[in-house]
Backbone bond lengths (Angstrom), bond angles and torsions (degrees), N, CA, C in turn:
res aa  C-N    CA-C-N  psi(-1)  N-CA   C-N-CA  omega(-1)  CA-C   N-CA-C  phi
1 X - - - 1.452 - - 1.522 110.30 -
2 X 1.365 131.55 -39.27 1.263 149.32 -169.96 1.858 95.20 -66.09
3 X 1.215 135.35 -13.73 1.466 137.03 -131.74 1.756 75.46 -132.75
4 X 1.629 110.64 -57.37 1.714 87.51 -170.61 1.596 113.71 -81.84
5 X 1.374 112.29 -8.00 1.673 107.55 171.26 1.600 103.55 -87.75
6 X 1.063 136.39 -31.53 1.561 109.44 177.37 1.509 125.43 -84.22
7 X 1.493 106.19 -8.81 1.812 98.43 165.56 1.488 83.80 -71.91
8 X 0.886 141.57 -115.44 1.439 132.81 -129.31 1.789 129.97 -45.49
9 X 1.451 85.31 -17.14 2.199 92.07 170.02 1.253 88.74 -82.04
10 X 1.071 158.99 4.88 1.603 134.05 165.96 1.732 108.92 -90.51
11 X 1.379 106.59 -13.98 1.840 110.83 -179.57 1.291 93.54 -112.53
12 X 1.387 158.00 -19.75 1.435 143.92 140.90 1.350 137.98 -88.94
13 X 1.436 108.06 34.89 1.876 107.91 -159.87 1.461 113.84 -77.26
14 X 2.086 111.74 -6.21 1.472 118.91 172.10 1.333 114.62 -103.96
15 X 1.529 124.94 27.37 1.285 133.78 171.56 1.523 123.68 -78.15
16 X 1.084 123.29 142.58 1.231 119.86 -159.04 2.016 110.83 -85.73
17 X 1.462 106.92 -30.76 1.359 108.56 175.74 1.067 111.90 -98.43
18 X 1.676 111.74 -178.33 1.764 112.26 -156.83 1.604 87.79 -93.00
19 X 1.439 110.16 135.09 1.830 122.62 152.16 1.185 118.54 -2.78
20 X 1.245 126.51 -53.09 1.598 148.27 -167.71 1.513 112.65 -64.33
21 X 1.528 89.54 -48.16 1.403 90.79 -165.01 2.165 105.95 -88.52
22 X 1.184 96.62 -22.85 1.770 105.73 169.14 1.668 110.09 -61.38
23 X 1.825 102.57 -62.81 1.483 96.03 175.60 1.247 142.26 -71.15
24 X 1.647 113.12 7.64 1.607 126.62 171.13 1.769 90.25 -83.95
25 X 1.185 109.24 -68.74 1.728 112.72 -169.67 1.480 102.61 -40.70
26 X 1.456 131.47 -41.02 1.354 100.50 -169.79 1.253 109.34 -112.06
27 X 1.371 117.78 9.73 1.533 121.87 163.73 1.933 104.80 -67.29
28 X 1.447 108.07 -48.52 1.616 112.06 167.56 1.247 109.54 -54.85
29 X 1.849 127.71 -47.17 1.646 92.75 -164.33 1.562 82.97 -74.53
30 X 0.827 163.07 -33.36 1.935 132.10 -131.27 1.515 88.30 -110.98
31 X 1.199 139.84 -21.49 1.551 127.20 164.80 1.613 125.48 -82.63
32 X 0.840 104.83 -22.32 1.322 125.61 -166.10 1.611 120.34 -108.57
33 X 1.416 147.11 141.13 0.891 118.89 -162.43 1.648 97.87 -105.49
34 X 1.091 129.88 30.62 1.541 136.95 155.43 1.383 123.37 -35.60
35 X 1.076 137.62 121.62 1.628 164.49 144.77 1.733 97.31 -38.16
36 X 1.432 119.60 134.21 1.689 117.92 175.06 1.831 105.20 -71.22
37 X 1.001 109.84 -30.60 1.517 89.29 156.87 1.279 131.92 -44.98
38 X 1.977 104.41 -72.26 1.551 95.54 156.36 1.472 143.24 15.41
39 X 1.641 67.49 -87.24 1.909 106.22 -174.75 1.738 100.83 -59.66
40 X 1.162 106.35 -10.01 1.892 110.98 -179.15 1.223 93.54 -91.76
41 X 1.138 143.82 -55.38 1.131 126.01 -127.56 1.974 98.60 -113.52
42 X 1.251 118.06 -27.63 1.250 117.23 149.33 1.843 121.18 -50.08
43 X 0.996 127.17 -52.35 1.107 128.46 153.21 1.395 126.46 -25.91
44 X 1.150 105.24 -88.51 1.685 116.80 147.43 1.351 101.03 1.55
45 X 1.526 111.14 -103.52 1.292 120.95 178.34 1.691 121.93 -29.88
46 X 1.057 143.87 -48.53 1.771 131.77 136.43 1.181 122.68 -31.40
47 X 1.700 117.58 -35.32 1.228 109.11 -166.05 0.940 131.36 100.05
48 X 1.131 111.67 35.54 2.020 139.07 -176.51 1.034 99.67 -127.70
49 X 1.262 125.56 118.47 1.123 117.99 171.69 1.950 121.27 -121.76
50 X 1.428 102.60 131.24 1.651 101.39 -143.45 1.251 93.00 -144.96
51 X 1.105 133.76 144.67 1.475 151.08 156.68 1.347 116.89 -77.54
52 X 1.794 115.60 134.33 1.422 109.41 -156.36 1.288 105.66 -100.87
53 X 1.769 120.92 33.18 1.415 145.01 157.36 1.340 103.31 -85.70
54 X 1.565 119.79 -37.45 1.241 120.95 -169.58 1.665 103.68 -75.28
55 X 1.185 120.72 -55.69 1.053 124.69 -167.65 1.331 110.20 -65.62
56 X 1.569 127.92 -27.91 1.423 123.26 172.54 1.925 116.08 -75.52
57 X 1.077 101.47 -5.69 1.508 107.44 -170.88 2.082 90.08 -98.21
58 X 0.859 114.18 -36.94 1.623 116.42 -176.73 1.155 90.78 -67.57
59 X 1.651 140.29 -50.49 1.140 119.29 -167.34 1.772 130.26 -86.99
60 X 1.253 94.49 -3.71 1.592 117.46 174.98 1.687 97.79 -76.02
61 X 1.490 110.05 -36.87 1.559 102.01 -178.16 1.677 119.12 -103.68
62 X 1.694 116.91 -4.05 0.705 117.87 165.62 1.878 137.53 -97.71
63 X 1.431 93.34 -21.13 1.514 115.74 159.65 1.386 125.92 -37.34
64 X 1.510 103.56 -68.89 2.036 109.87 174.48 1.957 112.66 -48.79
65 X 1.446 98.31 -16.23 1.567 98.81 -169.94 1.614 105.60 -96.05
66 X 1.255 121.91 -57.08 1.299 121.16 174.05 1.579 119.17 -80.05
67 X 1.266 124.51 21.60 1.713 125.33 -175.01 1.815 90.27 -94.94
68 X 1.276 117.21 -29.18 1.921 98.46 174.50 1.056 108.77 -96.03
69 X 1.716 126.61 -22.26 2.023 103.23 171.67 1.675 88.73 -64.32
70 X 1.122 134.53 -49.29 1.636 123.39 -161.24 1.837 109.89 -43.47
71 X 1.495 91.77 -46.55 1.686 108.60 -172.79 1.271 97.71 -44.14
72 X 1.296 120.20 -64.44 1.863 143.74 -145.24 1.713 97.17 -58.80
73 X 1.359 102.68 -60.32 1.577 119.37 169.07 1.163 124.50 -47.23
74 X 1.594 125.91 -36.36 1.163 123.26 165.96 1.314 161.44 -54.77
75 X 1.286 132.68 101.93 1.289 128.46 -158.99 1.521 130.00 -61.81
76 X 1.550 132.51 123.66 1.476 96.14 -169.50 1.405 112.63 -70.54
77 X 1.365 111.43 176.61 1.500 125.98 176.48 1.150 109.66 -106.52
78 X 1.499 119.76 156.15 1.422 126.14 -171.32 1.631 131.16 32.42
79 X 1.406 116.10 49.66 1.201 122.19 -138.75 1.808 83.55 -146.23
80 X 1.668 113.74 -35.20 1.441 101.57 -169.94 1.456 98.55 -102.86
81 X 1.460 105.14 148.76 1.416 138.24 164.72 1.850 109.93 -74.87
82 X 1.655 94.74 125.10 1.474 99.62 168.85 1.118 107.39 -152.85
83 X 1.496 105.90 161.48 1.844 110.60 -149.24 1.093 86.09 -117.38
84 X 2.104 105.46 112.12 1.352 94.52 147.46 1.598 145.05 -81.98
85 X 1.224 102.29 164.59 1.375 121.82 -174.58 1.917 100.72 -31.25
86 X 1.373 120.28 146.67 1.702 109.88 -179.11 1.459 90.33 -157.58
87 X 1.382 104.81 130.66 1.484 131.30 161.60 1.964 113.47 -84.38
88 X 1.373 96.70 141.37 1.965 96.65 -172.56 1.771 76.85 -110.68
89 X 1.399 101.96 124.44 1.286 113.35 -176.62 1.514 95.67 -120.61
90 X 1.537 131.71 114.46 1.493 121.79 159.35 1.907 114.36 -99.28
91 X 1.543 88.91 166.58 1.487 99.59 158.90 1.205 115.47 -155.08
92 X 1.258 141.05 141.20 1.463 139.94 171.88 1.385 120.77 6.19
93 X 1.941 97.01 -44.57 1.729 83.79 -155.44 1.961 97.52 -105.80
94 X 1.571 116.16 -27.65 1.218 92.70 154.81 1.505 103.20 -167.17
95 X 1.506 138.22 -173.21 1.477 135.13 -147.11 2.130 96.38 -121.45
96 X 1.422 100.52 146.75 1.101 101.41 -157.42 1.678 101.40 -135.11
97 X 1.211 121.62 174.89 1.500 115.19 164.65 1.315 105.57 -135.92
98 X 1.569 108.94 145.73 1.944 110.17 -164.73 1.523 90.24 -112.61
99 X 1.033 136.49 113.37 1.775 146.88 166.23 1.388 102.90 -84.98
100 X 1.469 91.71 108.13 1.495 134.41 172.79 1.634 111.82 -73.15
101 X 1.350 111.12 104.49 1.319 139.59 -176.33 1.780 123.56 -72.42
């Protein structure tokens, strides 16, 4: 954890709010399908109170920094093998398997 908060305090260390409260806001817009208003007005509601200019400008400078820990973390897609479910179906004349959908 110590590794994904200090790449990014070295590209915001003249920002006026605490780390914490920048990398929740733009962890919501890019996960979340939230509007920076939104992202204002949830805030708000905690009790942060932030302009959703502010929060789009943190993420313009915080994006290029956390887009390769995101990469690193990432799992590929369509890449894993899984066994479906299989029925042993016989009949007299010979034995079969029914793939369960």
């Amino acid at each position: 954890m110590l590794l994904i908060i200090e790449a990014p305090r070295k590209v915001i260390n003249q920002m006026h709010y605490p780390l914490e409260v920048m990398l929740i806001c733009v962890r919501w817009y890019a996960a979340y399908p939230l509007s920076l208003r939104h992202i204002e007005e949830v805030m708000a509601e905690r009790g942060v109170l932030v302009d959703h200019a502010t929060v789009h400008r943190w993420s313009i400078k915080i994006f290029p920094v956390l887009a390769p820990m995101f990469r690193r973390c990432k799992r590929p897609v369509g890449t894993q093998q899984f066994d479906r479910p299989k029925a042993r179906a016989s009949t007299a004349a010979s034995q079969f398997y029914l793939l369960a959908f």
